[in-house]
N, C-alpha and C positions, 0 to 999 in steps of 0.2 A: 817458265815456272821456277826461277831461279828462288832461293830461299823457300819455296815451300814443298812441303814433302806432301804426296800421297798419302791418303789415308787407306788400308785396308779393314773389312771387315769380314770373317769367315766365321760359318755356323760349325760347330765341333762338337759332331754325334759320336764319332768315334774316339779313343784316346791316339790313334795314328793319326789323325789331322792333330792334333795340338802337338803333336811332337814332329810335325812336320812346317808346323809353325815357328813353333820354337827354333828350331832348325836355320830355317830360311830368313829370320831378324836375326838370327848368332851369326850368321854368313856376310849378312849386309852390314853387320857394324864391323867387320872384322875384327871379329872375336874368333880366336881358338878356343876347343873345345876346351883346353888344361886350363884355361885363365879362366871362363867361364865356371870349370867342376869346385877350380878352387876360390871362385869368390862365393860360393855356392855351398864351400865344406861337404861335398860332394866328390866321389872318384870318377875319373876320365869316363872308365867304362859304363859308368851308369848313367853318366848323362848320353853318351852314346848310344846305349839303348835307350833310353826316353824319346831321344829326337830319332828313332829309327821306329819309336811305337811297340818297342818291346811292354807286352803287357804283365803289371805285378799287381800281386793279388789286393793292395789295397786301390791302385786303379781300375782296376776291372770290376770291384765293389763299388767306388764312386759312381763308372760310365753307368751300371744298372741300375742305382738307385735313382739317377737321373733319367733314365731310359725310361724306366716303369713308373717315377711320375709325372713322366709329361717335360720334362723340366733341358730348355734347349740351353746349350752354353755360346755364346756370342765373346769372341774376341776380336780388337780391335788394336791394330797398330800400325807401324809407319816402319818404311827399312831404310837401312844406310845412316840415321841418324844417331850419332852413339853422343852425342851432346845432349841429347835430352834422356841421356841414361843416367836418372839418378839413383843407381844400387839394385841392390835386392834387396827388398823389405821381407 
């Protein structure tokens, strides 16, 4: 399976799976957290809590507005590939 990566798909009911997402593709590209906070303009600690699932008040409004319409979130990505990281938009 040389040259091709895995594709992942995970359903994200909770905002703890997406920060456990988040998580495990920061890991696989080997990305530190610092390099990640700061191309993000973001502090260490906060993205620490986010990929720990620490919930803040305007995520926990998003997860319910989602919750109460029905409304599933599907992510999809691949680890270990940091070539095909082009930024944060």
């Amino acid at each position: 399976m040389k040259g091709k990566l895995a594709m992942y798909t995970v359903t994200i009911r909770r905002f703890r799976d997406l920060g456990a997402v988040i998580k495990a593709v920061r890991r696989s590209r080997g990305v530190r957290q610092d390099e990640l906070a700061e191309d993000l303009a973001i502090t260490r600690n906060y993205l620490q809590e986010l990929e720990n699932g620490k919930p803040t008040l305007y995520i926990t409004r998003l997860f319910r507005a989602l919750n109460k319409l029905g409304i599933t979130l599907t992510v999809t990505y691949t680890l270990g590939n940091k070539a095909d990281d082009h930024g944060v938009s």
